[in-house]
N, C-alpha and C positions, 0 to 999 in steps of 0.2 A: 577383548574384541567387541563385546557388547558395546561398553562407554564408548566407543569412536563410531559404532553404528550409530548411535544414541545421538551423537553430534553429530553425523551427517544428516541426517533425518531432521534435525532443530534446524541446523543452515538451510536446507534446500525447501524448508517450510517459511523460514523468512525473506529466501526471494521468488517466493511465491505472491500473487496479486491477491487478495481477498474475492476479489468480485468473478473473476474468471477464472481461476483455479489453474492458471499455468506463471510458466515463470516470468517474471516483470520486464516486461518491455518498454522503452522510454520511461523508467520509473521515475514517481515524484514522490514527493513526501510533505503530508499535510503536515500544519503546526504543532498540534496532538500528536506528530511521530508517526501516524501509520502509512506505508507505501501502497502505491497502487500503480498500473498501468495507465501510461498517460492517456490514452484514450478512455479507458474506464472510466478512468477519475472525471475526465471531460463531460463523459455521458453523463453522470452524476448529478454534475454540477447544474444542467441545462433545467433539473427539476429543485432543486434545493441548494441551500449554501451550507449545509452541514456536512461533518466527517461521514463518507456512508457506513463508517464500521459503529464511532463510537457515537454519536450523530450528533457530536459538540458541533456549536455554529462557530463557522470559521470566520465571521465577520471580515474587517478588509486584509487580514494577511493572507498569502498567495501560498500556494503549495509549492516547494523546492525542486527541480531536477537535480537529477544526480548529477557528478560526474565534471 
């Protein structure tokens, strides 16, 4: 019973946002793999062109929507 707690708690941490701490809405996903809420991600981008987790510069590629 643990192990399956174990994974739910890993899943519901990966569709989590980094910057807002709820679950991903409109999600995208930088080049580097990290997701974020599209809006988050938006705010973000208005100061910097960096990942804001790992703060690689994302130069001209475009972060992904899901879906």
């Amino acid at each position: 019973m643990r192990a399956s707690r174990a994974r739910t708690v890993e899943m519901c941490d990966d569709l989590e946002c980094s910057l807002c701490s709820n679950l991903l809405f409109e999600p995208v996903t930088t080049p580097c793999g990290h997701s974020f809420c599209r809006d988050c991600f938006a705010r973000t981008q208005d100061h910097s062109n960096k990942c804001p987790l790992c703060r690689t510069v994302r130069g001209r590629a475009r972060a992904r929507a899901w879906g």
